[in-house]
VOBA-1610 file (N, C-alpha, C; in pm, whole numbers, padded with zeros to 5 digits, always signed):
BEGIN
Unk+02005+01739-00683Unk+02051+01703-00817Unk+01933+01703-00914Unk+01960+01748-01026Unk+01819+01778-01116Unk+01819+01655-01184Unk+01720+01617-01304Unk+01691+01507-01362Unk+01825+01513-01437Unk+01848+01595-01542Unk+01968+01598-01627Unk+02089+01588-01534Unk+02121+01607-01469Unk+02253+01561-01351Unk+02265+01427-01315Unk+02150+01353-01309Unk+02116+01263-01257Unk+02133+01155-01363Unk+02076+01226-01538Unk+02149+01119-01630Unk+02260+01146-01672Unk+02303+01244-01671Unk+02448+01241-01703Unk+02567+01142-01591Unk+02508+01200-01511Unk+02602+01093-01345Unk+02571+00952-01388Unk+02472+00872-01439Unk+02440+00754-01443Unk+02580+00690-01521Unk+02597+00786-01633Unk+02776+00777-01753Unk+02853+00802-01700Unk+02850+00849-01548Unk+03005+00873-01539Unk+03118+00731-01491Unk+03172+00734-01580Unk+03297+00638-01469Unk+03308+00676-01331Unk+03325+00571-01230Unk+03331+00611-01087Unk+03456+00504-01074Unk+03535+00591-00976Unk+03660+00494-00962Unk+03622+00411-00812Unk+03683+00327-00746Unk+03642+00212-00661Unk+03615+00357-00520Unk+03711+00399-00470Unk+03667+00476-00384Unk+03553+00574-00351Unk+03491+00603-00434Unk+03375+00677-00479Unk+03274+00621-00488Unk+03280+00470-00547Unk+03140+00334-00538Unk+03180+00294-00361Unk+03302+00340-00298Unk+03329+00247-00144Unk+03227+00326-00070Unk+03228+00486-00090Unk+03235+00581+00007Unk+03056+00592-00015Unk+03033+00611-00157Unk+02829+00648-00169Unk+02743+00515-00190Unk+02805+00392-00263Unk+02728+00273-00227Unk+02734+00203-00089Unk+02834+00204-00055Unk+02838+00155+00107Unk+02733+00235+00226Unk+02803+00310+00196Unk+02715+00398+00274Unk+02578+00418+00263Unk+02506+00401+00168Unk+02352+00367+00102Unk+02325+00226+00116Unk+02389+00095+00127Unk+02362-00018+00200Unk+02306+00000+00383Unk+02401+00086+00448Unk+02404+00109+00583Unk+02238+00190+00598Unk+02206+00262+00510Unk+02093+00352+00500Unk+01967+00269+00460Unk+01935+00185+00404Unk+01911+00113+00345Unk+01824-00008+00478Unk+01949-00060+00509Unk+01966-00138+00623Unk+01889-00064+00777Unk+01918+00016+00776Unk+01850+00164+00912Unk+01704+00115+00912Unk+01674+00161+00743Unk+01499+00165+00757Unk+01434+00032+00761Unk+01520-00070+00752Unk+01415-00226+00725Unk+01430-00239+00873Unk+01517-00218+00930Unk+01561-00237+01108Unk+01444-00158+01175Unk+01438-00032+01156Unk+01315+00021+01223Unk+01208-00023+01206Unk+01152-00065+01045Unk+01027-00098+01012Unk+01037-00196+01076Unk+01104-00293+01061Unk+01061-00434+01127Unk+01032-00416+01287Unk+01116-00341+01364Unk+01073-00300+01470Unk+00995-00260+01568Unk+00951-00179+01440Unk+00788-00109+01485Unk+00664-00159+01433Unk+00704-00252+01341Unk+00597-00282+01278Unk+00534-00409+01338Unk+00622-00499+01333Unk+00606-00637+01405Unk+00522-00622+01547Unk+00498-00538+01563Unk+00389-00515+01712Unk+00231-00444+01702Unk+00241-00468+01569Unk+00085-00337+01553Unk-00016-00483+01531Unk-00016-00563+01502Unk-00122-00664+01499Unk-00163-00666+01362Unk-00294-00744+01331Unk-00372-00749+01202Unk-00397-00608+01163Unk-00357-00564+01015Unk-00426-00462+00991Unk-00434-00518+00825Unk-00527-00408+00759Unk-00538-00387+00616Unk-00497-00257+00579Unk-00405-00300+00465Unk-00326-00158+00417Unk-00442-00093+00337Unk-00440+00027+00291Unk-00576+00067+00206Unk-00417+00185+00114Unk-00482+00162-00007Unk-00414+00222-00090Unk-00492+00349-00155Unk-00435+00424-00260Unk-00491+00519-00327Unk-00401+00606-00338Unk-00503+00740-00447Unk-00401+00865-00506Unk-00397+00966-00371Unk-00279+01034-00353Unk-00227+01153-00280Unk-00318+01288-00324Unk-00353+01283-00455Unk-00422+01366-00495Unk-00557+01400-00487Unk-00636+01304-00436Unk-00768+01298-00417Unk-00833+01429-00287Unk-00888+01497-00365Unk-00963+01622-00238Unk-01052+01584-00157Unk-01056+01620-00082Unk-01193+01589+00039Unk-01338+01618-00001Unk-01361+01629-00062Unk-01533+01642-00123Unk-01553+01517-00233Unk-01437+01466-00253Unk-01421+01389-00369Unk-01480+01234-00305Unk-01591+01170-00406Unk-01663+01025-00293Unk-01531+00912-00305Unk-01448+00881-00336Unk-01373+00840-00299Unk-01274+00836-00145Unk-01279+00994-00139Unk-01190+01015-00029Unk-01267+00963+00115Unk-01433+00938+00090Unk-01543+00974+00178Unk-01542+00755+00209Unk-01521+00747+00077Unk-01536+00577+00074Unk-01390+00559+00199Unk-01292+00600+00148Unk-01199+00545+00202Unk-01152+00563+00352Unk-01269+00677+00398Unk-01280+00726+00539Unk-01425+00601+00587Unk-01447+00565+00514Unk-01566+00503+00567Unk-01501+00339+00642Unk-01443+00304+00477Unk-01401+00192+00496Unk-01263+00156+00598Unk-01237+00187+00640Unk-01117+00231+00780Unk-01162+00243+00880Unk-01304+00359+00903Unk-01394+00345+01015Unk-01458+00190+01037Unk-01496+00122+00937Unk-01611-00029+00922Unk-01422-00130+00949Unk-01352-00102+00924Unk-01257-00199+00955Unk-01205-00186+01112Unk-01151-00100+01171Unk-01154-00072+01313Unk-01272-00132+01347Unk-01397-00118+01313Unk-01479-00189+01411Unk-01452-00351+01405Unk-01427-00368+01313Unk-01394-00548+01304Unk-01314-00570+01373Unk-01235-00528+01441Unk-01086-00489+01479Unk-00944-00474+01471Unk-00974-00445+01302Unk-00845-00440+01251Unk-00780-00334+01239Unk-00667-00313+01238Unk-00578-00185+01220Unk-00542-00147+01071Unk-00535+00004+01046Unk-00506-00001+00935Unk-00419+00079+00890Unk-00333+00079+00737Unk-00194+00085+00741Unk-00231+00209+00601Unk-00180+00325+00571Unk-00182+00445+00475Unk-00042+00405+00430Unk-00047+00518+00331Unk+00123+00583+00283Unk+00099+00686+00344Unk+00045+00736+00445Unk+00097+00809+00557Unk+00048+01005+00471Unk+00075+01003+00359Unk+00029+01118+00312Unk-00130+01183+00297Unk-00158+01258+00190Unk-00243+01339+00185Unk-00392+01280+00087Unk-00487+01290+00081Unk-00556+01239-00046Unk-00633+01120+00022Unk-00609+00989-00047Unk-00666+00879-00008Unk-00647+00815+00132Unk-00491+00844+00138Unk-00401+00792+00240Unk-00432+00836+00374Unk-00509+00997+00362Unk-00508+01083+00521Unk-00675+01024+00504Unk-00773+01014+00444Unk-00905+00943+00443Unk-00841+00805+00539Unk-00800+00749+00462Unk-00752+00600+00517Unk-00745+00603+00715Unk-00602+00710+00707Unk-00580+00750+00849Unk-00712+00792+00940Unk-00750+00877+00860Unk-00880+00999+00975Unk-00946+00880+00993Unk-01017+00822+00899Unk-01143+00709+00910Unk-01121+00599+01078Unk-01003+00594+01076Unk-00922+00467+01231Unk-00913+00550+01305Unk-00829+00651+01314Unk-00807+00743+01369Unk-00920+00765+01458Unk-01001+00852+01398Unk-01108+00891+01468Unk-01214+00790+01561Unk-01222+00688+01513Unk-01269+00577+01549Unk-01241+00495+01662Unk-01073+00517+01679Unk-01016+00439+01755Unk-00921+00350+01764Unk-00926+00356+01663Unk-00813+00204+01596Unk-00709+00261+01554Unk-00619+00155+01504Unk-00459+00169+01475Unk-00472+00236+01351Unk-00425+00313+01380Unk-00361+00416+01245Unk-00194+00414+01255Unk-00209+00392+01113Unk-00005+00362+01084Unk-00027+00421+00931Unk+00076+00512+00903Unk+00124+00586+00846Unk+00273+00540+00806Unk+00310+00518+00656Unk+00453+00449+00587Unk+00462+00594+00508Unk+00536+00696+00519Unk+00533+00813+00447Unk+00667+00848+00396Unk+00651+00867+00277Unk+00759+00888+00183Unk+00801+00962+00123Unk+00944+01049+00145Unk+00974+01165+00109Unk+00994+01196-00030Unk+00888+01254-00087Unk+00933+01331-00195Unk+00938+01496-00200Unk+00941+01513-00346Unk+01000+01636-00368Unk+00872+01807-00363Unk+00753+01706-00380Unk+00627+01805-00418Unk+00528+01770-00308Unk+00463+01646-00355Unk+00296+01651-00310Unk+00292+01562-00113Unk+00410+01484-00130Unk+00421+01363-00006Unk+00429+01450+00159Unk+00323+01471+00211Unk+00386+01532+00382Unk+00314+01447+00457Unk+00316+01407+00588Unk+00233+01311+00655Unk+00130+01383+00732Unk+00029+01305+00723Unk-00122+01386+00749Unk-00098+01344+00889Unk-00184+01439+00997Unk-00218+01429+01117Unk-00294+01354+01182Unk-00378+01237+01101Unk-00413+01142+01176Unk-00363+00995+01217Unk-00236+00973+01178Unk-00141+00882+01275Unk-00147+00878+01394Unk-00089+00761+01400Unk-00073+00750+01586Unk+00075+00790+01610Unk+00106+00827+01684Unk+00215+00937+01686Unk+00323+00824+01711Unk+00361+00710+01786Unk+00415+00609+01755Unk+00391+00534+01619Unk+00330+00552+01483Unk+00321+00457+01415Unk+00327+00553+01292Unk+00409+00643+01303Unk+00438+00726+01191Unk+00572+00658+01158Unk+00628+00663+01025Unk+00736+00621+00969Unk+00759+00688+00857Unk+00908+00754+00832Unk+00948+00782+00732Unk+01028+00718+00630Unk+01016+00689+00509Unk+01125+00625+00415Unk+01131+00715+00363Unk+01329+00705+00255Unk+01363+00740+00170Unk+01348+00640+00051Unk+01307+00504+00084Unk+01283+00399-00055Unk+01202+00313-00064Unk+01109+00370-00140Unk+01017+00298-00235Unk+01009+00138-00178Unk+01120+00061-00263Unk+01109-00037-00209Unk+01131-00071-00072Unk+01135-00040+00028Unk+01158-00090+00156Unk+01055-00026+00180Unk+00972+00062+00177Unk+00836+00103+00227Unk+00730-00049+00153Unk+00734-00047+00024Unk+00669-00184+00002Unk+00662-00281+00040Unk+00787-00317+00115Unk+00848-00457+00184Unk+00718-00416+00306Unk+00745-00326+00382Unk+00659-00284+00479Unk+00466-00289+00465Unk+00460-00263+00376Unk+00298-00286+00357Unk+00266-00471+00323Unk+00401-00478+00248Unk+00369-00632+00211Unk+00353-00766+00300Unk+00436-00700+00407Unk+00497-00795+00532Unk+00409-00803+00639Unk+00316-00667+00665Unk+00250-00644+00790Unk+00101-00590+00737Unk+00054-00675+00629Unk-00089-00646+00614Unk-00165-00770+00592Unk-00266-00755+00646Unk-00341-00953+00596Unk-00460-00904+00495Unk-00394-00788+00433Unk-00538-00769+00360Unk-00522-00621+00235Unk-00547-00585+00152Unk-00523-00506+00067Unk-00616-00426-00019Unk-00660-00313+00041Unk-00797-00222-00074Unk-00771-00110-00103Unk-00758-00132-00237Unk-00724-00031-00344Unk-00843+00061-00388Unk-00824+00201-00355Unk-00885+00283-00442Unk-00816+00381-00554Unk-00917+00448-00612Unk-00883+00501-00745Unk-00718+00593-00692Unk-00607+00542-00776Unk-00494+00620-00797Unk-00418+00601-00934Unk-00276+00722-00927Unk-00211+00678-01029Unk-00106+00565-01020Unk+00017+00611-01093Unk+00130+00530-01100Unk+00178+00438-00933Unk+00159+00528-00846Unk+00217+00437-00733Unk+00096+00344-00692Unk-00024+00383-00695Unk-00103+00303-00644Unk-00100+00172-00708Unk-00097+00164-00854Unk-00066+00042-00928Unk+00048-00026-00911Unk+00137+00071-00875Unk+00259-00014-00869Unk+00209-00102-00708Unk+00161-00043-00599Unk+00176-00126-00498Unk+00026-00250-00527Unk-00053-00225-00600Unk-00180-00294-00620Unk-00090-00453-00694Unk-00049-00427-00835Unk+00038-00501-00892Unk+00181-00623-00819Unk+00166-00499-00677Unk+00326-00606-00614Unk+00252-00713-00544Unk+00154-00641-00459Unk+00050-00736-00387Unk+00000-00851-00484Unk-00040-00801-00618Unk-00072-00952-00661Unk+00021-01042-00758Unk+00137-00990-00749Unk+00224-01054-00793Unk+00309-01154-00722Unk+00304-01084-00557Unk+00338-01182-00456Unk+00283-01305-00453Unk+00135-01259-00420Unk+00061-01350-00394Unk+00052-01462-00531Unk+00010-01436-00635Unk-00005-01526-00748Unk+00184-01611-00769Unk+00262-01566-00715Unk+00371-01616-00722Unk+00421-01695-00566Unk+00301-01673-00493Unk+00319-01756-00380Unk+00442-01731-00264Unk+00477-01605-00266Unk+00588-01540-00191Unk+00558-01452-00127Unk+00405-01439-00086Unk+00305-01436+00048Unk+00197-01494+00052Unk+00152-01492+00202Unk+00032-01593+00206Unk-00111-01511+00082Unk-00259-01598+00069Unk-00313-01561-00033Unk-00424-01397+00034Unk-00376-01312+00062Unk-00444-01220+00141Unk-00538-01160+00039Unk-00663-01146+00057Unk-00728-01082-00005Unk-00701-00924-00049Unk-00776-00916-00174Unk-00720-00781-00240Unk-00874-00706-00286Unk-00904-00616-00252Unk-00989-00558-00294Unk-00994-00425-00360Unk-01021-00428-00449Unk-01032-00304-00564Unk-01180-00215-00562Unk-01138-00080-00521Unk-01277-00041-00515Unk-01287+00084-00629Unk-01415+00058-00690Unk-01456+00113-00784Unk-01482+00091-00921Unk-01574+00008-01014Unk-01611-00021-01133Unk-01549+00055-01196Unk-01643+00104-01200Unk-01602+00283-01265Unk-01480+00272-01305Unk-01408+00311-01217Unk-01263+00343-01225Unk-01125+00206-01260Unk-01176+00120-01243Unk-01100-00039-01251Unk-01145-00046-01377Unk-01233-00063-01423Unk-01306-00149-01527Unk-01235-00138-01647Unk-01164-00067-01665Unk-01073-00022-01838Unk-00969-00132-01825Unk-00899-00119-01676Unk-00748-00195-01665Unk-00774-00311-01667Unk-00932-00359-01611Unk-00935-00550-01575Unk-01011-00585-01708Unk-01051-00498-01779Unk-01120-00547-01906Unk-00987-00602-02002Unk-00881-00470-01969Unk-00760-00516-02070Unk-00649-00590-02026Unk-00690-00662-01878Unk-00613-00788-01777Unk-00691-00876-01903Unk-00793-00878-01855Unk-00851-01017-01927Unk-00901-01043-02051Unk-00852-00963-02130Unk-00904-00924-02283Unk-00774-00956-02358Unk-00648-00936-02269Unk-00511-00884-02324Unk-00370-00976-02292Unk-00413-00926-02161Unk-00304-01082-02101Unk-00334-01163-02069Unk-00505-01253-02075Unk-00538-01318-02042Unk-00479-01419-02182Unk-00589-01352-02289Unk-00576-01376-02430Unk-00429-01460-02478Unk-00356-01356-02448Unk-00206-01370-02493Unk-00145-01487-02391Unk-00173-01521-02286Unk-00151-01617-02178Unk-00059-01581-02059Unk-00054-01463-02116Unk+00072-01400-02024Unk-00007-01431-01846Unk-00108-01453-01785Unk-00153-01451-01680Unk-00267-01588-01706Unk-00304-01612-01611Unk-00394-01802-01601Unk-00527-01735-01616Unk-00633-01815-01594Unk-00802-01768-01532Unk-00783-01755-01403Unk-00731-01869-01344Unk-00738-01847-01181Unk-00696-01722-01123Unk-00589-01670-01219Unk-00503-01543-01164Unk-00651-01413-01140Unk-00724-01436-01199Unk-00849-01325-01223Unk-00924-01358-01086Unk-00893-01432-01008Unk-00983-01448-00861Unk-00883-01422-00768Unk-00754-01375-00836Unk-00689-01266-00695Unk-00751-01199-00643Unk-00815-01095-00678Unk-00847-01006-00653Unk-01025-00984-00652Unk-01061-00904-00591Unk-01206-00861-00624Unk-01257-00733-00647Unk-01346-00693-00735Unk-01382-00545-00702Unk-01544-00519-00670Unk-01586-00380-00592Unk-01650-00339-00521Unk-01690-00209-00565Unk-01773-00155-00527Unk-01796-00010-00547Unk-01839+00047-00375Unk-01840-00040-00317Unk-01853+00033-00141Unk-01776+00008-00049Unk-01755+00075+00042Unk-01667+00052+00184Unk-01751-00079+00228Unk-01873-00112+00246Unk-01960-00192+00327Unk-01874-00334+00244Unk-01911-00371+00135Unk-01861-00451+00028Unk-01735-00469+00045Unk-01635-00379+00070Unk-01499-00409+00084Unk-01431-00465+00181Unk-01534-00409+00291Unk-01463-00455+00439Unk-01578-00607+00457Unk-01649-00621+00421Unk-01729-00734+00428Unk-01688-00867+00345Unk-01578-00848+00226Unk-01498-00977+00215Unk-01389-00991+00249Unk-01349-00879+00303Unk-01210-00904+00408Unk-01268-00967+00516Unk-01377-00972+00573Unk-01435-00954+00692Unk-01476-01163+00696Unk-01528-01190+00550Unk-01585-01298+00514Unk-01461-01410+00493Unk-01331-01395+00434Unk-01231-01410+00396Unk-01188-01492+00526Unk-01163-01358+00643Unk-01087-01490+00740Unk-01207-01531+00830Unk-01304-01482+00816Unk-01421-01574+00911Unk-01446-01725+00839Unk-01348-01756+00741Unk-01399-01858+00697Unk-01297-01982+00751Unk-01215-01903+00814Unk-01080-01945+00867Unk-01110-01987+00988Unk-01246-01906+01085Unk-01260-01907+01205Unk-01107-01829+01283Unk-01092-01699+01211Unk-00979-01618+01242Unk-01053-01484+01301Unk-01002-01482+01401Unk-01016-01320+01408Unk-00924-01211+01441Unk-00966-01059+01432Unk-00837-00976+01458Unk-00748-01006+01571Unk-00787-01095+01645Unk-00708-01079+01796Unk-00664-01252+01801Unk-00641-01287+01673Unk-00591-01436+01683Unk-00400-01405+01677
//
């Protein structure tokens, strides 16, 4: 169905049998993927999800950070969790992967850029058709969250993570943002903008932290629950 099909269908009157036969049936679908995720997921242990753009090339120091920082987290012994695709996400993967550690892949079908990279663990590949139930999935089974440079989805999942957390509808998992550079426009105009306006607290500004290295990133995740006297295998 093209975009224009798609708004025109939004106007159409639908009579009850037609909402019985494609909403019902998209509850049942719906229902499939939280059943599997929870399934498979609930057994992989501590990991940190690592976020980022699909678009990012392999020569690019980002992609190199985010292979690093995946390698320095497996050694701590944590597992770690991609969107399963290409760019930041297959850095994320290769970095555990190769290393040794849990590689899990949440990969999501779209129409262009989304295919799942080859460094999964061949049990810990997963496919969604929705957005939100892939989020439920990173949100539910990560004790930890590092963001590198992306677009629209990366913010959207950077944003859910700290919206949970600052709203207290997950525990307070650390969030790490990597890259000055690249952060510094959005948290200047967090705290310039919605700080100002009150729309967000001061405290809300120690959600999160940012970094410019893998070493730095995995070292306050690392600092975070050692303060707990926690470790990966608690």
């Amino acid at each position: 169905m093209t975009s224009d099909e798609k708004i025109r269908n939004a106007f159409e009157n639908k009579d009850w049998q037609e909402i019985k036969v494609t909403d019902s049936w998209q509850i049942f679908k719906i229902m499939a993927e939280f059943v599997e995720g929870f399934e498979k997921l609930a057994k992989i242990g501590p990991c940190v999800s690592i976020f980022g753009s699909a678009r990012t090339p392999q020569d690019n120091k980002y992609y190199k950070i985010a292979e690093e920082t995946a390698r320095l987290l497996t050694e701590h012994g944590y597992g770690v969790i991609s969107g399963g695709g290409p760019g930041i996400m297959e850095a994320a993967n290769k970095g555990a992967y190769e290393n040794g550690g849990k590689s899990v892949g949440l990969n999501i079908e779209l129409p262009f850029e989304q295919f799942h990279n080859k460094y999964i663990d061949r049990d810990k590949i997963m496919e969604f058709n929705y957005f939100f139930v892939r989020k439920v999935m990173f949100m539910k089974y990560s004790q930890g969250f590092i963001v590198l440079p992306g677009g629209f989805g990366t913010m959207d999942e950077m944003f859910e993570a700290i919206t949970l957390i600052q709203t207290g509808k997950i525990a307070r998992f650390p969030i790490v943002l990597v890259g000055r550079e690249y952060w510094g426009g959005l948290l200047d105009w967090v705290e310039n903008h919605m700080l100002d306006a009150r729309n967000i607290s001061e405290e809300d500004l120690n959600l999160y932290r940012v970094v410019d290295t893998a070493e730095e990133a995995v070292e306050h995740i690392f600092r975070f629950y050692n303060k707990y006297v926690l470790k990966p295998n608690f």
